[in-house]
One Martini backbone bead per residue (centre of mass of N, CA, C, O) as a GRO file, in nm:
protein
  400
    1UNK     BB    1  -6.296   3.466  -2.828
    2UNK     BB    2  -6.213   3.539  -3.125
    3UNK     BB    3  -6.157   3.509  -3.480
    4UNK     BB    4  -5.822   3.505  -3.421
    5UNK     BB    5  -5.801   3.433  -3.113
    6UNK     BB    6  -5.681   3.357  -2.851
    7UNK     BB    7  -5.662   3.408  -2.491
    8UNK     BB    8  -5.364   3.477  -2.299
    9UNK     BB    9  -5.342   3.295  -2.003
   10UNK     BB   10  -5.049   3.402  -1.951
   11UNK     BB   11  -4.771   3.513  -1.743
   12UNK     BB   12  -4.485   3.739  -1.685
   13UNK     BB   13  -4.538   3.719  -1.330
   14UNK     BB   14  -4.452   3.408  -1.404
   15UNK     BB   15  -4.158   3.246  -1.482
   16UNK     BB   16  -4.170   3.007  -1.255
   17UNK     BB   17  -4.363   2.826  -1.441
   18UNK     BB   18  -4.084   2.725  -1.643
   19UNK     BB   19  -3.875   2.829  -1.487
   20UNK     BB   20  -3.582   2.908  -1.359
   21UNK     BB   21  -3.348   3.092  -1.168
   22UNK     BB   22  -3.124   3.008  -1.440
   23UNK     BB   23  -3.336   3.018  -1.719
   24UNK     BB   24  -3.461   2.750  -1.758
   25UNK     BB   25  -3.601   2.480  -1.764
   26UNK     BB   26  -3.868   2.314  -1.622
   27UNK     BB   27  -3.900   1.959  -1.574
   28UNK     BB   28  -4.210   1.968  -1.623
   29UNK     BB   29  -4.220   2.084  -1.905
   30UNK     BB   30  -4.001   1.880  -2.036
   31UNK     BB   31  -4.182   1.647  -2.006
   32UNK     BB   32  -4.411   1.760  -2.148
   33UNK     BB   33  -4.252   1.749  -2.402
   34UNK     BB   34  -4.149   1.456  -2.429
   35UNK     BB   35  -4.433   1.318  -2.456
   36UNK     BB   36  -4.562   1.459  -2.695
   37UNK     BB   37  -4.296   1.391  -2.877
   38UNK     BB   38  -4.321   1.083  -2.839
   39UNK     BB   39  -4.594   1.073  -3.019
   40UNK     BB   40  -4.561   1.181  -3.249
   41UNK     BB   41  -4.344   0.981  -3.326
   42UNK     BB   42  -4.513   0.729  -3.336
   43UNK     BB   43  -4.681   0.819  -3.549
   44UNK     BB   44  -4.491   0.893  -3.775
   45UNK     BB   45  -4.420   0.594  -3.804
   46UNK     BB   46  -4.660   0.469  -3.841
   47UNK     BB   47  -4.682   0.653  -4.140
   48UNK     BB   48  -4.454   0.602  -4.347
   49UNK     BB   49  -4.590   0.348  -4.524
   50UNK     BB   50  -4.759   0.555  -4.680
   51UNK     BB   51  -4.563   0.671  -4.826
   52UNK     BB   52  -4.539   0.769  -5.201
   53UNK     BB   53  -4.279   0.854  -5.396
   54UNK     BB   54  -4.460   0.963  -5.587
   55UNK     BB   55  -4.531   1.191  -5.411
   56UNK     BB   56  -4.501   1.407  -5.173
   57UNK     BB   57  -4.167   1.534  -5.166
   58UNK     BB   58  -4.182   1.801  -4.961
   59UNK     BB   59  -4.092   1.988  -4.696
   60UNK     BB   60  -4.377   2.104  -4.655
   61UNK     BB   61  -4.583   1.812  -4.690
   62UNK     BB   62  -4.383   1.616  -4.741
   63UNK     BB   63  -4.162   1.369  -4.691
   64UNK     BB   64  -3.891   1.566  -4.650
   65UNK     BB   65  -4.001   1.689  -4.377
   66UNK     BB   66  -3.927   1.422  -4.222
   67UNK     BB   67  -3.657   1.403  -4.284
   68UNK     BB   68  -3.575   1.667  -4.140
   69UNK     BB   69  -3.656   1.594  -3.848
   70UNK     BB   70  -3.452   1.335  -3.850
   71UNK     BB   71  -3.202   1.525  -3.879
   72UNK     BB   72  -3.223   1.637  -3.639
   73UNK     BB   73  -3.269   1.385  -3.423
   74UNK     BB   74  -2.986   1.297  -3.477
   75UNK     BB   75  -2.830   1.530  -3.380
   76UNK     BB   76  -2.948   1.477  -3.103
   77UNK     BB   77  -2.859   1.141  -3.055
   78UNK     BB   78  -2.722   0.949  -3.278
   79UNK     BB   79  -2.994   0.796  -3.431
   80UNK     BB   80  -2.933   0.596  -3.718
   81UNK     BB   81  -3.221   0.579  -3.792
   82UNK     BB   82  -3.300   0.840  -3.855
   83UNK     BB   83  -3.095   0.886  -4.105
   84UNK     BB   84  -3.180   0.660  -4.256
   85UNK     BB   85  -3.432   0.732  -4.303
   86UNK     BB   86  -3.409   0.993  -4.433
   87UNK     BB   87  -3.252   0.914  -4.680
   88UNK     BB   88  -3.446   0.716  -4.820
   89UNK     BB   89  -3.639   0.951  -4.857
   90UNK     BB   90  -3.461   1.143  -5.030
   91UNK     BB   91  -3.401   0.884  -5.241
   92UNK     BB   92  -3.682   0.880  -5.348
   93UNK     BB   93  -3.687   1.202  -5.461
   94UNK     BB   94  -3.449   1.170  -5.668
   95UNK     BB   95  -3.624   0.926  -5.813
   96UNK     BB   96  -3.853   1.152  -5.920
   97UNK     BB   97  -3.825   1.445  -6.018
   98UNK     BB   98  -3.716   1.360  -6.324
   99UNK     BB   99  -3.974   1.178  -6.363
  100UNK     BB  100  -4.185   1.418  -6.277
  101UNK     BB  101  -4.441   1.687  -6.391
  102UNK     BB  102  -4.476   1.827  -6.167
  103UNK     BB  103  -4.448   2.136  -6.006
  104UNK     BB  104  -4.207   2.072  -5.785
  105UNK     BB  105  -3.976   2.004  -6.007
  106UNK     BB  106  -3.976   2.250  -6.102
  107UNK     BB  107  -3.893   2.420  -5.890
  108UNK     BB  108  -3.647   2.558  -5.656
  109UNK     BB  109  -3.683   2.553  -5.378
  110UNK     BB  110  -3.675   2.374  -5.049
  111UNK     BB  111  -3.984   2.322  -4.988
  112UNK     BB  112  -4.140   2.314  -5.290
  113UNK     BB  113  -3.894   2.153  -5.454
  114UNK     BB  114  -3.575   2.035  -5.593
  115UNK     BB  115  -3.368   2.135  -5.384
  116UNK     BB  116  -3.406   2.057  -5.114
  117UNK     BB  117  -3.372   1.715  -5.156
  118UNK     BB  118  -3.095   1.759  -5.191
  119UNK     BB  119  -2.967   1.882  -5.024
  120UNK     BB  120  -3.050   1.685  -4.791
  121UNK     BB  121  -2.903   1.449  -4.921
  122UNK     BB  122  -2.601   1.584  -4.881
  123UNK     BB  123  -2.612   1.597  -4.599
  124UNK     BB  124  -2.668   1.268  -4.570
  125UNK     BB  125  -2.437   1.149  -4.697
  126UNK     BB  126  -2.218   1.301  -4.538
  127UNK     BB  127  -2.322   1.136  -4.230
  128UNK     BB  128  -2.245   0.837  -4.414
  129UNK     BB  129  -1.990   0.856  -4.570
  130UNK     BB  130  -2.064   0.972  -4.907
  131UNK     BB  131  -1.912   1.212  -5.071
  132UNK     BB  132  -1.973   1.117  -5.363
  133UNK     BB  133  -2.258   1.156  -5.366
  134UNK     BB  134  -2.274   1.478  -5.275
  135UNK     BB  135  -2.140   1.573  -5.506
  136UNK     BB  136  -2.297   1.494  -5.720
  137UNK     BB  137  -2.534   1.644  -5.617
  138UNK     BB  138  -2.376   1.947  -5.648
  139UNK     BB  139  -2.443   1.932  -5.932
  140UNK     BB  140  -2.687   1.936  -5.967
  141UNK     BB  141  -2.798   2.189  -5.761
  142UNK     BB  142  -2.605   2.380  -5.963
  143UNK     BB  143  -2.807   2.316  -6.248
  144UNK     BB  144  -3.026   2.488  -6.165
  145UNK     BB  145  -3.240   2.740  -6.304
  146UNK     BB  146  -3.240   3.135  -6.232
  147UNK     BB  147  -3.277   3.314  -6.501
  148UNK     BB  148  -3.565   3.289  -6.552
  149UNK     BB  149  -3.838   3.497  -6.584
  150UNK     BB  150  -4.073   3.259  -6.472
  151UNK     BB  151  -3.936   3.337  -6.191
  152UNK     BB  152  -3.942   3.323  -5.877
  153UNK     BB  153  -3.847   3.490  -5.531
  154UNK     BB  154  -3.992   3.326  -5.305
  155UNK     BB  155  -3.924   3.083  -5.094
  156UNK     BB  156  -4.157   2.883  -5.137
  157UNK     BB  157  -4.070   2.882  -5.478
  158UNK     BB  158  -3.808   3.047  -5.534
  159UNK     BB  159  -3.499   3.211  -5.507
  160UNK     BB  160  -3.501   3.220  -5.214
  161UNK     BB  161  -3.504   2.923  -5.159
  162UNK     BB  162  -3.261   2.843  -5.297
  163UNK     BB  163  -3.037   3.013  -5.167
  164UNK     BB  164  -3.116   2.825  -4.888
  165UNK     BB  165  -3.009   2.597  -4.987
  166UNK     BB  166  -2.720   2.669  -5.035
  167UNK     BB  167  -2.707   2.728  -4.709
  168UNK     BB  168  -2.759   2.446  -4.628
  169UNK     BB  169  -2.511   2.344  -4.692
  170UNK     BB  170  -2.292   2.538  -4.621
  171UNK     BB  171  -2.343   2.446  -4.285
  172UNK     BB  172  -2.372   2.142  -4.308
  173UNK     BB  173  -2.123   2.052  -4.466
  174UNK     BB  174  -1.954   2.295  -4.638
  175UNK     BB  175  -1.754   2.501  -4.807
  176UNK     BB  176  -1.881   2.422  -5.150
  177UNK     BB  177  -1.983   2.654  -5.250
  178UNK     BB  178  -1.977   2.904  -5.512
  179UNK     BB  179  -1.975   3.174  -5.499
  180UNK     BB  180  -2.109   3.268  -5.782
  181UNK     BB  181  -2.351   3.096  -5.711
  182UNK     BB  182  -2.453   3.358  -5.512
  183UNK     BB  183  -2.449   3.556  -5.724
  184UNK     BB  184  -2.648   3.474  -5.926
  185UNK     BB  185  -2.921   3.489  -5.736
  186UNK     BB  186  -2.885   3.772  -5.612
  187UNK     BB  187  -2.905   3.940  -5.884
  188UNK     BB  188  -3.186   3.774  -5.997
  189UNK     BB  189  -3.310   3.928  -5.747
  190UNK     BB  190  -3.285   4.208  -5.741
  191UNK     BB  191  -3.352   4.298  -6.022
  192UNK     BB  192  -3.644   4.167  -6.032
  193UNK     BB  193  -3.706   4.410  -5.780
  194UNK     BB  194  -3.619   4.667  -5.915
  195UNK     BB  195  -3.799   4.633  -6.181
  196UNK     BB  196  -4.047   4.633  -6.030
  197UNK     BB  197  -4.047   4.897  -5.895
  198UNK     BB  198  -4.041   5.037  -6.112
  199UNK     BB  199  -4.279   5.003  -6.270
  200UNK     BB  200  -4.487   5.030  -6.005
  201UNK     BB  201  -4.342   5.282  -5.868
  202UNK     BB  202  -4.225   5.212  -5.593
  203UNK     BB  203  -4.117   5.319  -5.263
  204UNK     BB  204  -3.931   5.047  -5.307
  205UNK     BB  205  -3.677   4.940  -5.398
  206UNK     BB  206  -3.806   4.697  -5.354
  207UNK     BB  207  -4.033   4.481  -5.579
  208UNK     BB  208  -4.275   4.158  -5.500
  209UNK     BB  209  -4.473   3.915  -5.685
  210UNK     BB  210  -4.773   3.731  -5.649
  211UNK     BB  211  -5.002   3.680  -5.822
  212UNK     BB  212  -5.035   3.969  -5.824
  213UNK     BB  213  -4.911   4.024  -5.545
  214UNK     BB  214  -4.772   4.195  -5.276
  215UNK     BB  215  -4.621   4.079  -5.066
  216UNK     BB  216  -4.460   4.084  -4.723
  217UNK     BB  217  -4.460   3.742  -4.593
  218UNK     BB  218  -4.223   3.515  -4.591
  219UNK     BB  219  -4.336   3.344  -4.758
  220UNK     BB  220  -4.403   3.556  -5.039
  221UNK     BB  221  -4.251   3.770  -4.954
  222UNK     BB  222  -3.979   4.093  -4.863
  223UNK     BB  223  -3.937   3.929  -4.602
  224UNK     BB  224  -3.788   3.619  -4.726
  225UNK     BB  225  -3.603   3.773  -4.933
  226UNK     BB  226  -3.417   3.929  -4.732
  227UNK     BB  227  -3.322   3.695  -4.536
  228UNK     BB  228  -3.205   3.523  -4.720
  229UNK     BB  229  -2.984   3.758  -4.826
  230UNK     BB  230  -2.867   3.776  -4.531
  231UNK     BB  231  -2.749   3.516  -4.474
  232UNK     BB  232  -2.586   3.595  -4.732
  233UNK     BB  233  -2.387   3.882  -4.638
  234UNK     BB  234  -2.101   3.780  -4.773
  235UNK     BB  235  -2.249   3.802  -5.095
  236UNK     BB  236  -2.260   4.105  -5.100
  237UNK     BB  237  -2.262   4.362  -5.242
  238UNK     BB  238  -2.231   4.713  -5.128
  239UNK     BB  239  -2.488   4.807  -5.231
  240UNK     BB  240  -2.688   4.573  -5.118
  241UNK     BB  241  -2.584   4.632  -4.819
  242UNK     BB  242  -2.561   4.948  -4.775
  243UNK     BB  243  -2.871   4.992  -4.954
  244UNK     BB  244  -3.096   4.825  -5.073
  245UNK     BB  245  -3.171   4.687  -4.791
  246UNK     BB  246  -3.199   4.897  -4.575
  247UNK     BB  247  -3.419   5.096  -4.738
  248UNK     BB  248  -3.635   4.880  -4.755
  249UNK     BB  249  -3.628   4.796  -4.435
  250UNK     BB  250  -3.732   5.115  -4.378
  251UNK     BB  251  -4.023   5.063  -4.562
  252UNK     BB  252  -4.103   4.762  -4.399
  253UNK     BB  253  -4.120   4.899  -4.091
  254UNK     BB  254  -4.391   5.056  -4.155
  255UNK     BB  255  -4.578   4.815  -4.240
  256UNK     BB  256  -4.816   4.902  -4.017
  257UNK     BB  257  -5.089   4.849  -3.803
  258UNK     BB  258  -5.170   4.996  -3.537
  259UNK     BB  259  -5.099   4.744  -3.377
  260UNK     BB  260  -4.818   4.657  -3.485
  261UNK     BB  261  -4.882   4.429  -3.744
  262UNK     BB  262  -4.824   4.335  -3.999
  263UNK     BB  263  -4.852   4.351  -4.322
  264UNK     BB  264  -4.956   4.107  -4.572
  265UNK     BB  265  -5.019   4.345  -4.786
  266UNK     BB  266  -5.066   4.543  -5.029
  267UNK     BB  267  -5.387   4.749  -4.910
  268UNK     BB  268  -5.427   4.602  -4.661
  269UNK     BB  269  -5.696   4.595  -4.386
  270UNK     BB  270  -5.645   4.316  -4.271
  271UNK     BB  271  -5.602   4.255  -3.901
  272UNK     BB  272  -5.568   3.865  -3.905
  273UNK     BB  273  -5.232   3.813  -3.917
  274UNK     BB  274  -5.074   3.571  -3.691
  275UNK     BB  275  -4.812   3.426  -3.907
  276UNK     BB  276  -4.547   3.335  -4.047
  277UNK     BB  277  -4.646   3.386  -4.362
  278UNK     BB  278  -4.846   3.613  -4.214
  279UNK     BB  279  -4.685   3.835  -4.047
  280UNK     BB  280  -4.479   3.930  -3.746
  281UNK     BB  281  -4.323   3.649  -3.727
  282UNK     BB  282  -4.139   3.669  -4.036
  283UNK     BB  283  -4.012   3.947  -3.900
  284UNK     BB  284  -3.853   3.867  -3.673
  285UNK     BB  285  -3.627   3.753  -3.825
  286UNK     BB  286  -3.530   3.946  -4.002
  287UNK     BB  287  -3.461   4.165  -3.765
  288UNK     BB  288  -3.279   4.032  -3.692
  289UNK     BB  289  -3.067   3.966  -3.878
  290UNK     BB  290  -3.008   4.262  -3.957
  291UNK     BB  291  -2.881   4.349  -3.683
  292UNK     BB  292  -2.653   4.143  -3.686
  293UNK     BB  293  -2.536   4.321  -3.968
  294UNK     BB  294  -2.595   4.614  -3.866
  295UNK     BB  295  -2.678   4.674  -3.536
  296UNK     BB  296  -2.913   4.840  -3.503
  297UNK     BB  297  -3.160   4.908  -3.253
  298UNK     BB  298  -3.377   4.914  -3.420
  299UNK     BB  299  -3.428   4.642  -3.514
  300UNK     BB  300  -3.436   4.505  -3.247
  301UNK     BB  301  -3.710   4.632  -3.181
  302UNK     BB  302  -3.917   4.582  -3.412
  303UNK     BB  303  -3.891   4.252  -3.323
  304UNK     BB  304  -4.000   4.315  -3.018
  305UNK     BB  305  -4.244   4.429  -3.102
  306UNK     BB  306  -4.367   4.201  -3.241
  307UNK     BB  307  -4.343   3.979  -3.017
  308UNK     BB  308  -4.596   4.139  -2.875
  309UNK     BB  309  -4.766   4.058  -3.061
  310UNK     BB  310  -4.781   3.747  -3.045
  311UNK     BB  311  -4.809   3.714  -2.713
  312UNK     BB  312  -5.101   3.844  -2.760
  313UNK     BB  313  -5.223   3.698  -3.084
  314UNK     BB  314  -5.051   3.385  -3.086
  315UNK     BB  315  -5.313   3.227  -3.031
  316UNK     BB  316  -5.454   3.031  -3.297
  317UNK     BB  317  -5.728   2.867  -3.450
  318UNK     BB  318  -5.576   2.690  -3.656
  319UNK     BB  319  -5.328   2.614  -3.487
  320UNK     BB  320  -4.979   2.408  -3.462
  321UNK     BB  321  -4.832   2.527  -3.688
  322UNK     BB  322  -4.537   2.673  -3.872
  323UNK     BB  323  -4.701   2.812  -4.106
  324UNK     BB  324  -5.002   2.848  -3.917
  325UNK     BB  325  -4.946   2.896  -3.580
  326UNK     BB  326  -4.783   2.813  -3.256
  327UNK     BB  327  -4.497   2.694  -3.351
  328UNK     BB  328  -4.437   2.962  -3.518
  329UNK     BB  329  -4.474   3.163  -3.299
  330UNK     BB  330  -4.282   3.065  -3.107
  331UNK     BB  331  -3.971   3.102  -3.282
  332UNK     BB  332  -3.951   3.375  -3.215
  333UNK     BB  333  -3.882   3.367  -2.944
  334UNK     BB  334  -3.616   3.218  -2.983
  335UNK     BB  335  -3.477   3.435  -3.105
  336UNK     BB  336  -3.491   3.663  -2.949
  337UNK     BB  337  -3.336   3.524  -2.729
  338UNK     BB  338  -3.070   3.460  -2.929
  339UNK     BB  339  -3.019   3.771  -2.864
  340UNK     BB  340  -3.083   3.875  -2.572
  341UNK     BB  341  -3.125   3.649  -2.351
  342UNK     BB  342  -3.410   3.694  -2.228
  343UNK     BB  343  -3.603   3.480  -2.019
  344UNK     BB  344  -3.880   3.540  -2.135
  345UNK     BB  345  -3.870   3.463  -2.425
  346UNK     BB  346  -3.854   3.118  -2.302
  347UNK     BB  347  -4.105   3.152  -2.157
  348UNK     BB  348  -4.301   3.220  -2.386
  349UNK     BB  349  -4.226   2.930  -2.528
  350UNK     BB  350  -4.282   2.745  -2.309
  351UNK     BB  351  -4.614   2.849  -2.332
  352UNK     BB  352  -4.663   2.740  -2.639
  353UNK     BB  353  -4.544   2.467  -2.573
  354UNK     BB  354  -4.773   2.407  -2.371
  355UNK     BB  355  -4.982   2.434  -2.590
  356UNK     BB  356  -4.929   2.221  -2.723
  357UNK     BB  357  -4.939   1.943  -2.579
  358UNK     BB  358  -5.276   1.995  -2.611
  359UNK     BB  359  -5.304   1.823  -2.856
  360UNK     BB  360  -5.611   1.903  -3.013
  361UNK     BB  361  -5.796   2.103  -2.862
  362UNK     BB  362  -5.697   2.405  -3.072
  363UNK     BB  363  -5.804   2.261  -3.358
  364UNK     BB  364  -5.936   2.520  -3.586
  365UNK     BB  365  -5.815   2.356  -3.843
  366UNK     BB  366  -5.757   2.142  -4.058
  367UNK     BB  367  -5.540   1.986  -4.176
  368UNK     BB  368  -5.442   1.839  -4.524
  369UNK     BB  369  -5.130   1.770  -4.355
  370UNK     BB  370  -5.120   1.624  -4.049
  371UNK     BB  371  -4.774   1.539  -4.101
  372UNK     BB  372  -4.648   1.765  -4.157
  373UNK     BB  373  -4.456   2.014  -4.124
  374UNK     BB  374  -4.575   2.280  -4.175
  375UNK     BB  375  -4.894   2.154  -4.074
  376UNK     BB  376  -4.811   1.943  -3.880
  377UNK     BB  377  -4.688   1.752  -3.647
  378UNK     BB  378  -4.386   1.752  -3.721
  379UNK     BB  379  -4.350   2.096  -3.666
  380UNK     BB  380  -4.405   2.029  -3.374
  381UNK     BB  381  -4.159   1.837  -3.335
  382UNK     BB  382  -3.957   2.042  -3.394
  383UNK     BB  383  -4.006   2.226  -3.163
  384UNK     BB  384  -4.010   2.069  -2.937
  385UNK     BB  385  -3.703   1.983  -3.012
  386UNK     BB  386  -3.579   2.295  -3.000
  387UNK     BB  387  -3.626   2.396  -2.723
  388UNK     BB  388  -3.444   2.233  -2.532
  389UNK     BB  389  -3.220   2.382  -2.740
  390UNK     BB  390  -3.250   2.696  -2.791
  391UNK     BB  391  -2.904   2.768  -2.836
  392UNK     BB  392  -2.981   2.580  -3.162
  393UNK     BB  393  -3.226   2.683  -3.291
  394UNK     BB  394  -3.449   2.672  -3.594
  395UNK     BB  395  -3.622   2.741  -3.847
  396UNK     BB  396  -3.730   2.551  -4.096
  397UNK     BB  397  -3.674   2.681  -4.394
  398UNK     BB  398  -3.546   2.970  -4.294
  399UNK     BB  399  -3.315   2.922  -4.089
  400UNK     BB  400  -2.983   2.898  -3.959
   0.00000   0.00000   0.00000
């Protein structure tokens, strides 16, 4: 090992190691996915009254990463326990929002603001049949202020976080966001990264910055904030759509260093980050979805190059989170599987699930919040539940 990765033991000269003849998972898999499942499942639910109404109500590590996760489980089980718990804690942070000064409550994002809340709030009081609830919560999340000048673009908090709020509205939901309101955050983002690239002279049509720093990846970067707008591509005017995205997205897949991992940000040197956040994992789900909308081979070429990333270097020893772990760098395979259909992909998502169930064996990095989505069991959880179902699967708070 060295210090940034483990060496991948699996083989993909025997895929009958987890799938079967007819490219399935293998029974023996499916148990040891569902036993180490089912205990993370018992301690979060042993860890629910510890969560604090006024704590960390975040969907990236706060509580209602979990209502996120038993919002899936419910969907896969219709066991109505999941539901009633995820409505509490998101009824818990809509009381909260409003009244607390906190930075989270100020954000725009899905992650880490007060949109996701509400969203998900909106989505399960419709799952519970009290659509009078979710009409008035989606007046409010209509009302969030995305013209400031002050807001940032990027998934984890900013505008492109928000716009992912509104298309998981009109996913769960039903389309119920009005055109407009999609019209204006797509352009609120446009001319941002526009207006950074000339001022920065940069060779990018489009250019933006966290922290006075240019990321490239998912989390922060003009990764997350393309895929987000991908999304939306039925809202995209034609000039955005043919024209600023494409040049944006062909000098986007330059930005690779000798070994084909993606660069973390711009001028850095440092080939070391193989994780959703940061590197060629929240890569792969951009070209992927490029592709959906543009048809170009080259993009989907981009994408299982980067996926060839993931399977030589994502066995990371920081952990199995999804935002920084095995578990995020897994669903890069389930994303590639769902758009090729090639059996080796879900071999591949199967053998890093297979290293998830080894938790906490190769845990070189203590998460900061054990127990949330993003950092935590709960991430893991979710991706362990989406694999049984893979033609079905989504990086939560990322894809759609």
């Amino acid at each position: 090992m060295d210090a940034q990765k483990y060496q991948n033991p699996y083989s993909e000269k025997c895929l009958q190691l987890f799938l079967t003849e007819d490219g399935k998972l293998q029974e023996d898999i499916v148990s040891k996915i569902k036993e180490t499942d089912e205990n993370f499942e018992k301690e979060i639910r042993r860890t629910l009254p510890m969560f604090k109404p006024t704590g960390d109500f975040s969907i990236y590590t706060g509580y209602c990463g979990t209502a996120l996760l038993f919002l899936l489980k419910y969907r896969k089980t219709n066991d109505k326990y999941y539901l009633d718990t995820a409505l509490k804690l998101a009824n818990n942070a809509l009381d909260n929002i409003d009244e607390t000064t906190s930075v989270r409550s100020k954000r725009l994002s899905f992650l880490n603001g007060r949109s996701g809340p509400l969203a998900l709030a909106i989505v399960l009081h419709k799952l519970n049949g009290e659509e009078k609830k979710s009409d008035a919560l989606i007046e409010r999340l209509l009302e969030i202020e995305v013209e400031n000048s002050s807001n940032h673009d990027e998934i984890l908090y900013g505008r492109a976080g928000y716009l992912y709020s509104l298309l998981f509205v009109d996913k769960y939901y039903g389309p119920v966001i009005p055109v407009e309101c999609f019209r204006k955050v797509i352009y609120c983002i446009i001319k941002s990264g526009w207006r950074k690239s000339k001022y920065k002279n940069s060779p990018s049509v489009l250019s933006f910055e966290w922290h006075n720093k240019n990321y490239f990846g998912a989390a922060h970067g003009i990764a997350g904030i393309l895929h987000a707008l991908l999304c939306a591509n039925e809202m995209l005017s034609e000039d955005e759509r043919n024209v600023i995205i494409p040049n944006t997205l062909k000098w986007l897949a330059e930005q690779r260093y000798p070994s084909g991992n993606f660069i973390s940000s711009e001028h850095s040197n440092k080939d070391r980050l193989v994780q959703w956040c940061h590197g060629s994992p929240g890569f792969v789900h951009l070209f992927l979805r490029a592709y959906k909308v543009y048809g170009h081979k080259w993009l989907l070429q981009t994408a299982m190059d980067a996926g060839d990333t993931i399977w030589e270097r994502g066995l990371i020893p920081k952990g199995y989170s999804i935002c920084h772990g095995v578990a995020g760098n897994a669903y890069s395979f389930l994303a590639l599987y769902n758009v090729t259909k090639k059996p080796k992909y879900l071999y591949r998502a199967a053998c890093f699930a297979d290293w998830c169930t080894q938790y906490p064996k190769y845990q070189g990095m203590a998460p900061d919040r054990p127990y949330s989505l993003y950092e935590g069991i709960a991430g893991i959880s979710y991706f362990l539940t989406d694999i049984l179902d893979p033609e079905n699967s989504a990086f939560p708070g990322y894809d759609l």
